[in-house]
N, C-alpha and C positions, 0 to 999 in steps of 0.2 A: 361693454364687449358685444353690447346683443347689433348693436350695428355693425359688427363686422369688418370693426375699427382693429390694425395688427395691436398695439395698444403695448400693454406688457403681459405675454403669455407664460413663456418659462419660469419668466420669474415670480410672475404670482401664482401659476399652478402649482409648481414644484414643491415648497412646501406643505401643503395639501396634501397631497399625495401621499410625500412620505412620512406624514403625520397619520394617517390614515393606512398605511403597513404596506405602501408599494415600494420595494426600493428601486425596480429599474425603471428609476422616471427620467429618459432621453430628452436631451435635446435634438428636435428636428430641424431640417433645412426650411428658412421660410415659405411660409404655405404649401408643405411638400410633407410627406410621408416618408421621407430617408434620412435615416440618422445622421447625425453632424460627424461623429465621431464614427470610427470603426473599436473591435475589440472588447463590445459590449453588448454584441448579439451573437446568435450562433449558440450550435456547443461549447467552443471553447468561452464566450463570452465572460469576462469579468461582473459584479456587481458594481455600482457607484459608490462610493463613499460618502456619507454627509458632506465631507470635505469637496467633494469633488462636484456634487451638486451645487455648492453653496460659491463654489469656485465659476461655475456654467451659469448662473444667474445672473452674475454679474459681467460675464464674457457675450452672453447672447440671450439677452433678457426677452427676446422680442420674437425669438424662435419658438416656431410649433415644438408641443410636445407629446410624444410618446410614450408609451408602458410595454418595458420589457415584463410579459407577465410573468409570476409567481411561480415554481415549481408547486404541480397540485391544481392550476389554476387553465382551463379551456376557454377557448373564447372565439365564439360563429360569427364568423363575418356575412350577415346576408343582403345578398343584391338582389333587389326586387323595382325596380327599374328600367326604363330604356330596352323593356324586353329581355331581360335579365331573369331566368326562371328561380331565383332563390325563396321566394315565396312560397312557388311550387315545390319547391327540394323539401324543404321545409315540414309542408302539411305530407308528406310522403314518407320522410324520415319517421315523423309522429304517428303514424303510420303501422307503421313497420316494426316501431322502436317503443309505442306509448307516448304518453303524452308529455310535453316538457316544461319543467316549471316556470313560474313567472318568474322575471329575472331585470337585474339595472342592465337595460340596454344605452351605446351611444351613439349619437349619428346626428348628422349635421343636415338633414331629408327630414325638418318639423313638423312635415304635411306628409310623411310615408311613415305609416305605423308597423311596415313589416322589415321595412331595409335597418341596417344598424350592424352592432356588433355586441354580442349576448354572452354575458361572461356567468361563467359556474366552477364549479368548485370540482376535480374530479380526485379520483387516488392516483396518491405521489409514485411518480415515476413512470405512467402508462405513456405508451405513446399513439397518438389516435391518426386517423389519415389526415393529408394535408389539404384533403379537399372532400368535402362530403357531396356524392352528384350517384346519378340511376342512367347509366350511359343510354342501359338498353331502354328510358323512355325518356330520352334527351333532356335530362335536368339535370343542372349543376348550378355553378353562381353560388357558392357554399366553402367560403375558405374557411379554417382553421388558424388561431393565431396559437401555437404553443412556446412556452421558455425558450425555444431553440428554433424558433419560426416565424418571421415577424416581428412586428412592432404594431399597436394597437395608439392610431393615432386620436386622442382625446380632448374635452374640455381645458383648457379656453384656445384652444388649438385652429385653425380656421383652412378650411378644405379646398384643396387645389383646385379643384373643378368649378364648385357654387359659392365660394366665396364665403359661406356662411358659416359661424362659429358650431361646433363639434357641443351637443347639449346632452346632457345623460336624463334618463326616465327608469321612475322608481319600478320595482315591481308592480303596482298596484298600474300602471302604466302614468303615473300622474309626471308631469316635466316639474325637476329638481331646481330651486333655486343658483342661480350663478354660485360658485363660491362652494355648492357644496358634491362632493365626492363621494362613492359608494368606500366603505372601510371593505379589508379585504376579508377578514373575517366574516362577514356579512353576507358574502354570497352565498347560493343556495347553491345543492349540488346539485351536479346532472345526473337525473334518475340513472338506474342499473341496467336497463333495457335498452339507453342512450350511449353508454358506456361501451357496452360491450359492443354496437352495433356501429359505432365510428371507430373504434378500435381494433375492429374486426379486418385483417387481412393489410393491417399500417405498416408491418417490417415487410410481407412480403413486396408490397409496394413499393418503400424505400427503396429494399433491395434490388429490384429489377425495374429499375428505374430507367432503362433505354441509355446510361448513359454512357456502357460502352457495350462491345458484342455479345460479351458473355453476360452482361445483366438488361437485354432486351425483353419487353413488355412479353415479349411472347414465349419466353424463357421460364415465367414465371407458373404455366401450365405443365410442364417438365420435371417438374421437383419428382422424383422416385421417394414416396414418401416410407418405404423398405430400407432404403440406403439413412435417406435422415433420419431414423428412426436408432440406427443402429450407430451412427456418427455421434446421436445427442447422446446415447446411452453409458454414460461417463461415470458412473454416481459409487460404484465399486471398481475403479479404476485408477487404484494407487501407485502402479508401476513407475520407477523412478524413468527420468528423461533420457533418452539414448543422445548419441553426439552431438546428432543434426539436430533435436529437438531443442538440445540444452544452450546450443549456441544462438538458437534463434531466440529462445528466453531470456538469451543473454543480452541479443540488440536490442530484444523491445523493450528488457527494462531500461536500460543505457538509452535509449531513444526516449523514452517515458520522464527518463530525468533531466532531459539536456536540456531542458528549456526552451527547447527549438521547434518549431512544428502546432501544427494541433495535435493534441493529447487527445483528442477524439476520435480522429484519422488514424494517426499511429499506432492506438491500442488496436481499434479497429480491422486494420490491415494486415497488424502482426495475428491477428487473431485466425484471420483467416488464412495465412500462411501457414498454422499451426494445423488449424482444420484438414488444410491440403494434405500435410503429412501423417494425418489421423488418419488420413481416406487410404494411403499408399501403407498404411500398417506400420510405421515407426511408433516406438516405444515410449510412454510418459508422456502422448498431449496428454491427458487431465490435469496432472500432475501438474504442467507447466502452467494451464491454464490456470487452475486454483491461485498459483502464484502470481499471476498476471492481473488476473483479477486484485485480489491483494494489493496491491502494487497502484492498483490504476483508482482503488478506492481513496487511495489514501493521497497520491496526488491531485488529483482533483478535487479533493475536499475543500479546497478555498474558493471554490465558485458552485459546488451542488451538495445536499445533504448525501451520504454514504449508502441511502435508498434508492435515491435517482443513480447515483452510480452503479449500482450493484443490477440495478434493472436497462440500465444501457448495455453492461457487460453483458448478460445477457442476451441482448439482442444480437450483440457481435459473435458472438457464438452458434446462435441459432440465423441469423443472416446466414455467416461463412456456410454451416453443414448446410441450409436452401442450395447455395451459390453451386458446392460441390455436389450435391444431390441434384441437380439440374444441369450436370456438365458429365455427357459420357466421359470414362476414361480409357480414349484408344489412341494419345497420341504416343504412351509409351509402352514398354513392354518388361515390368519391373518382376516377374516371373520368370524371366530367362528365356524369354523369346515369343512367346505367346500374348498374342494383347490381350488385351483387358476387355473384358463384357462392362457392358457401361452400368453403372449405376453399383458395381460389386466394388467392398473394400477389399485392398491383398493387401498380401505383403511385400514390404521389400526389404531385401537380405543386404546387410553392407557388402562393399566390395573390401576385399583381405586389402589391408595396408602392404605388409612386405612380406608376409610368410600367412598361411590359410591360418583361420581363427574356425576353434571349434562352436559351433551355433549349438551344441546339443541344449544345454540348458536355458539359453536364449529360446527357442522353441517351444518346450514346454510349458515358459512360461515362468520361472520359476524365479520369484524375485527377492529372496530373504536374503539374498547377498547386499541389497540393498536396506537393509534394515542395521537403527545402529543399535549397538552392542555394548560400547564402552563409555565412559565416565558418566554413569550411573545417581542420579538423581534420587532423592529418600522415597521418591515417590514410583520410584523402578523407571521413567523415562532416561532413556541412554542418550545420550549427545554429540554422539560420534561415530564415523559409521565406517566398517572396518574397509580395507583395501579402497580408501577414498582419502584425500589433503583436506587439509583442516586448517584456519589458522585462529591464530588465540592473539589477540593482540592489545594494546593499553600502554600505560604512560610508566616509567619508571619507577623501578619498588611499586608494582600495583599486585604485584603476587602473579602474577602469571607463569612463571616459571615454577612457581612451588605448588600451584592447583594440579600443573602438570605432572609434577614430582610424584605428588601423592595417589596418582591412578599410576602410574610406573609400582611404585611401592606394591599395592594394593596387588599390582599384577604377577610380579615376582615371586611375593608373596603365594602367590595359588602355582608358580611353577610356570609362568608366561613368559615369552622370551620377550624383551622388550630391548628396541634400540634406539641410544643416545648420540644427536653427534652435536657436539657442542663446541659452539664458536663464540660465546661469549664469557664463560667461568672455566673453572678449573674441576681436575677427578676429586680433588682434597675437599673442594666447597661441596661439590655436589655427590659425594656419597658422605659427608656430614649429614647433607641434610635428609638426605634418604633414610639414615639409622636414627635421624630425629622425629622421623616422619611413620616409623616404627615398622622399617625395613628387617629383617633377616638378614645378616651379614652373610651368611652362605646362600642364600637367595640371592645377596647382589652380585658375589661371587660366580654364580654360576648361570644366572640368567638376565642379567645388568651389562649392555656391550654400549660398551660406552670409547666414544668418538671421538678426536679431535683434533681433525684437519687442518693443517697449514699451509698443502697447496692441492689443485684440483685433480684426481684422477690422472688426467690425461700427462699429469707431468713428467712420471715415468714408469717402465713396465712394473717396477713392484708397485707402487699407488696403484694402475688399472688392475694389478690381481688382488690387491686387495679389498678393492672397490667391489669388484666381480664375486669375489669371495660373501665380503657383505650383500651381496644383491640376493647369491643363491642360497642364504640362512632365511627360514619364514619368522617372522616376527608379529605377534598379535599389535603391538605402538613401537609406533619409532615419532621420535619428536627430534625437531632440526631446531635449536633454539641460538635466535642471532640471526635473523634473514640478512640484513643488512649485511655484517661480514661473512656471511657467507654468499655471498655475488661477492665482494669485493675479490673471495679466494679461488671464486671462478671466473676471475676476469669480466664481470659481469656489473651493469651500473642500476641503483638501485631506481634510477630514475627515470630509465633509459626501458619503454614498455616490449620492445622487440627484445632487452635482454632479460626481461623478468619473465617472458614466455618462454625463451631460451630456455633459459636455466630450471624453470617449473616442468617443460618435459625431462628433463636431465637428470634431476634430481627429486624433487618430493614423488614425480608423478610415478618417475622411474622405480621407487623405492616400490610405493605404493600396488603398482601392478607385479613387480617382481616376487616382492615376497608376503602381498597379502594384509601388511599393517594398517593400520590408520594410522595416515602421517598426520603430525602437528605441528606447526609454525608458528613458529615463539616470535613476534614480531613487537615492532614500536609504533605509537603515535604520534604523530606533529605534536611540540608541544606546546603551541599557540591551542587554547579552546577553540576558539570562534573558530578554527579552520577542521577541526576533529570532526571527520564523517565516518562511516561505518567500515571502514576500510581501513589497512596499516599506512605507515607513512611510505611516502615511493608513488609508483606508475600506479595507475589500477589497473593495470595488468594482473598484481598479485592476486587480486580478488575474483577477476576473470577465474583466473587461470586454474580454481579450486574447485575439485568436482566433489565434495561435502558441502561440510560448515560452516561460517566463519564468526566468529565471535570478539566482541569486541570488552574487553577488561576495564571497570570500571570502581573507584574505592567507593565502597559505601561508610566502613568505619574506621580507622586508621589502624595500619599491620605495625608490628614490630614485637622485638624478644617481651613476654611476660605481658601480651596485650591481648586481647580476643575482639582479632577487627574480622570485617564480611568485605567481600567485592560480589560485585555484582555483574553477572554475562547478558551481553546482549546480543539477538540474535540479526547478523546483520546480510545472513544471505545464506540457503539451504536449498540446495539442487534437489537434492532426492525427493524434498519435500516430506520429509516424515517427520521431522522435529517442530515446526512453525506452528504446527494446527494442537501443539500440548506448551506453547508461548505466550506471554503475556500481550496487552493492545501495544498499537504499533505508537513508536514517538515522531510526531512529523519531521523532526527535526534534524534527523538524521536517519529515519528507515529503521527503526532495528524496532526487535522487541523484546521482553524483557525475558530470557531463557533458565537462568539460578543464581540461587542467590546462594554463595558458598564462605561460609563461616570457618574461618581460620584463627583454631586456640590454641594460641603458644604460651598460654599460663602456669602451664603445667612442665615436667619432664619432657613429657613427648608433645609434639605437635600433633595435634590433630583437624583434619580438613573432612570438613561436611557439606554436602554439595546436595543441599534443599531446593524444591521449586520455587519458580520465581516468585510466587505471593506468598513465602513463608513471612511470619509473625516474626520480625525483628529482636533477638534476645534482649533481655533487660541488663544494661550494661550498669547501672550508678549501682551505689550500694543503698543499702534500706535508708541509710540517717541522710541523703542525698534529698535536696529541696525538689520536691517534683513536679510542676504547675499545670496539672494534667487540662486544665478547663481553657492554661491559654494555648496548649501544644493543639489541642483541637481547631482552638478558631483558628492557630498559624496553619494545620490542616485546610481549613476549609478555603483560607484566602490564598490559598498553594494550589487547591485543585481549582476553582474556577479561574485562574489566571489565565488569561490569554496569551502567554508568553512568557519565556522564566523571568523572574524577579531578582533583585539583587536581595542581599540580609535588608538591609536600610526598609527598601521599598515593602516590603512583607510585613516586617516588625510595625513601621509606620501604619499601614492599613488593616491588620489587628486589632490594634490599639491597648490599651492598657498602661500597667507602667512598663517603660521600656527595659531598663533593667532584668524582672521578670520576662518580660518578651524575647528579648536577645536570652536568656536562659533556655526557654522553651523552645526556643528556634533551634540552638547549638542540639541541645539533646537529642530533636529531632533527624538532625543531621549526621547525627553518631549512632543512631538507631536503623540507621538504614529508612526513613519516612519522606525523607527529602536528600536531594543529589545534583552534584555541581553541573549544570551544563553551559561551558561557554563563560565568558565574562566581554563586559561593557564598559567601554574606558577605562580599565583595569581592577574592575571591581567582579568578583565574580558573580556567575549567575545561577541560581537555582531551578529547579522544576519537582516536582510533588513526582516520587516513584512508589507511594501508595498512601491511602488514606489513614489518618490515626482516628480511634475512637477511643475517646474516655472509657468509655462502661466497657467495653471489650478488654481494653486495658488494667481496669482493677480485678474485673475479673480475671485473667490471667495471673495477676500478682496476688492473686488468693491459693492458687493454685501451681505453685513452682513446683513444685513435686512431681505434677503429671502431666499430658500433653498441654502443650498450647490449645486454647479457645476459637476457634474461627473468627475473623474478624469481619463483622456483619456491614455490607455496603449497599448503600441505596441504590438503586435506578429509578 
């Protein structure tokens, strides 16, 4: 190679590389510096695959190659050259900044000991400038190559310009034999003084980047830092989303998911539309942002660690308040006629829909309306939040109707008025199960109104008075159980998104604002796994259209008469934002998190429902003489959580190991204990995923101890 022969480049560097911990090793255009491929640089950029390297070696063996570098990983491009001052930038920066460590430099310039490119180690997720220069004493010639900037073209690579192969030099400055590569571990880091001094003034940069009017270089002197100060000032700022807020939360998650676009851009953008309505005084940006953030960590988790995410969001945040803190606001006059002083946040008051709305308690400020109150967790977190739609949704016989049941009971019980309208059972089924559920028969008698519509309102004047009747009773729960037939009985298609918006003003929202409940919507899932997302079956509209909860119903242990099973809630969307941040971690796989886990014993007389946080300690369901194989339930534990993906029984048991018999033992048990849970199946076998970790020793001890609480069940990090 050292003559500068194209020879085989990719194909012999690339293994190297990523032997040595680089994954994004590019193939480039020959004797060029631009990737071959798009969709592997940038923010959005993917990683390469082994597979897909191993696929490009043999496609374009002869192509330069490139290093998308590392998240964590900096790299100085300096030109010292041709009258190029990076030499000078250099001795100026060290300067200014201290001295910089010796380091593997690369460069295809044998006979220039300052020109190259100087790789270091820095902390994950900073973002430094794109160009390191001292305008005011004219030196620059000091690029930056970072994860999401550039491509760092390298050994055995060969240079457009000189023709001469790309050679690396150790730190000690000595030149490295052909063939061998710095490991990425290896490098040193960039002193603190370096760090902070390239990274010094990088968003404002970004942000007013000239590249359109409002983000001019000279904009970037503007920032009222009174204004930003009070935009960023978020941190006790729990108020749930007003309309405008909640609907733009709504596109950017819906834009977040579609698969369309940059995910960098889009969070980006929406973020700062939010900020905009921070500045004009609408209600619940934090709130939304919190959830947005959320949201954008966990999509992009397949191409950056949840660090570097969590430190972009950031940026987009603190960008948008610069953007808006650099932009008077006198083009409108959202005070009622008077413009706006620039740099000052107001407020802006909705305009009345069709009859004036009283603002007094919007005003003050006052946000416990937004706080939930009902179905009650052992741990006192509530799940439900009053005069707001809910829905509860899952697959048939998954208990969803009778968790509901038993907060109806519960309510009646204290003297609550609670309303049923029910489109899928009968009065006979459903106050059976209420007296089973260990209702007061005069309780249900007198504060139990129960529903059950055959045609809509509007059908004739007694239905609209009694409809109107029901509207003007206050009720603490009302649950609509049967979405599906119920659109059918309002003319309404469940799959049809403009008629589930329809009918969600008409009815749950209508219930909701008129008399004060927490509505709940007793709904279904596909019941295809593979296609089961965090939503009911139908438009997602439905899930739009819900300004709470929504929860999705999940069996952990099997229900039925004289059995004591659990299901399990997940939480799969929560406007107010007050239930999410007391949730368990998120599953990529569908968005949700895990919110309770509610144990239902019908072993007894009465049924009784328990509705525990979501990391309660799974009951001990066998009896004492039951084989217990506590040593393989662990390993089938361990090889549950590291999977990268659910498993089938087969796949699990197999990589275990053990004898199989025992294994498929330990695995079922697991599976009835609430430790592992179906998600999805694979050519028709089903699939599992680990919904929380088993430990041996945790486990005997608790079964020393049946008498008295549960043991906390100790998990590593």
């Amino acid at each position: 190679m050292s003559d500068g022969s194209a020879g085989s480049i990719y194909a012999m560097g690339a293994p190297l590389y990523r032997a040595a911990g680089w994954s994004g090793v590019l193939p480039l255009r020959d004797r060029q510096k631009v990737p071959l491929l798009a969709g592997f640089t940038g923010y959005d950029g993917v990683w390469p695959t082994e597979a897909q390297v191993s696929e490009w070696m043999l496609k374009w063996p002869t192509s330069n190659l490139g290093l998308r570098v590392e998240y964590g990983i900096l790299v100085l491009d300096v030109d010292s050259y041709d009258g190029k001052t990076g030499g000078a930038t250099l001795e100026e920066a060290e300067h200014r900044w201290g001295p910089l460590s010796s380091t593997y430099r690369s460069t295809s310039r044998l006979g220039d000991s300052v020109s190259g490119q100087r790789f270091y180690r820095v902390p994950l997720g900073m973002l430094f400038r794109s160009v390191i220069e001292f305008a005011e004493l004219g030196l620059g010639h000091i690029d930056t190559i970072q994860p999401h900037l550039r491509v760092s073209a390298v050994w055995p690579s060969i240079h457009p310009n000189t023709g001469e192969v790309y050679r690396w030099y150790a730190p000690d400055g000595s030149l490295l034999p052909e063939g061998m590569v710095p490991r990425v571990g290896n490098l040193p880091e960039l002193p603190t003084g370096s760090v902070e001094g390239m990274a010094k003034d990088a968003l404002r940069d970004e942000v007013f980047d000239g590249s359109t009017p409002n983000r001019s270089r000279a904009m970037r002197e503007q920032v009222n830092q009174e204004t930003y100060q009070r935009l960023m000032g978020m941190a006790r700022d729990h108020t749930a989303p007003d309309r405008l807020v909640a609907a733009r939360l709504d596109a950017a998650l819906a834009d977040l998911m579609s698969g369309t676009g940059s995910r960098y851009a889009l969070a980006r953008d929406h973020v700062a539309a939010l900020m905009r309505f921070r500045a004009v005084g609408r209600a619940g940006v934090p709130t939304a942002l919190r959830q947005l953030l959320t949201a954008y960590v966990l999509e992009v988790g397949d191409t950056r660690p949840a660090l570097v995410a969590e430190a972009e969001f950031l940026r987009f945040t603190e960008g948008a308040a610069m953007l808006v803190a650099a932009t008077p606001l006198t083009t409108g006059q959202p005070d009622g006629g008077q413009p706006v002083e620039a740099g000052v946040v107001c407020r802006v008051l909705d305009t009345p829909s069709w009859s004036p709305t009283d603002l007094t308690e919007a005003l003050t400020g006052d946000t416990s309306g937004v706080t939930p109150t009902l179905f009650r967790r052992t741990d006192g977190v509530c799940l439900f939040y009053p005069g707001m739609t809910h829905s509860l949704h899952g697959e048939s016989e998954s208990g969803k109707s009778l968790i509901v049941q038993a907060e109806c009971v519960r309510l009646i019980n204290l003297g609550e008025q609670v309303l049923y309208i029910d489109f899928e059972s009968d009065e006979q089924s459903v106050v059976d199960r209420l007296v089973k559920l260990g209702a007061d028969e005069q309780a249900v008698a007198d504060h139990f109104h129960y529903l059950r519509p055959e045609v809509a309102p509007t059908h004739s004047e007694a239905e609209r008075a009694a409809w109107e009747s029901t509207l003007g009773t206050e009720y603490t729960l009302a649950v609509i159980d049967g979405v599906t037939e119920a659109l059918t009985v309002f003319g309404r298609g469940s799959l049809d998104n403009d008629d589930i918006a329809a009918w969600s003003r008409e009815v749950p929202r209508k219930i909701a604002e008129r008399t004060g409940a927490a509505v709940v919507l007793i709904d279904h899932v596909v019941k295809n796994k593979t296609m089961q997302g965090r939503h009911a079956i139908g438009g997602q509209a439905k899930m739009a259209a819900l300004t709470g909860a929504a929860y999705t119903v999940e069996i952990l242990q099997p229900l039925g008469v004289g059995m004591r099973g659990a299901v399990g809630l997940r939480i799969g969307k929560d406007r107010p934002g007050q239930v999410r941040n007391k949730c368990g971690a998120f599953r990529k796989g569908d968005r949700t998190q895990q919110a309770a886990r509610v144990v239902i014993d019908s072993t007894g007389e009465q049924t009784t429902v328990t509705v525990e946080p979501w990391d309660a300690r799974a009951p001990q369901e066998v009896t004492g003489g039951e084989f217990r194989p506590t040593v393989l339930m662990q390993r089938v534990s361990r090889v549950m959580e590291d999977a990268a993906e659910p498993m089938t029984k087969t796949e699990a048991v197999k990589t275990a190991g053990g004898k199989r018999e025992s294994v498929l033992h330990a695995f079922d048990i697991m599976v009835r204990e609430g430790y592992l849970a179906p998600q999805g199946e694979r050519r028709g076998y089903p699939l599992y995923v680990s919904v929380k970790p088993y430990s041996e020793s945790a486990d005997l001890l608790t079964r020393r101890h049946q008498g008295g609480e549960l043991l906390p069940v100790l998990r590593s990090v």
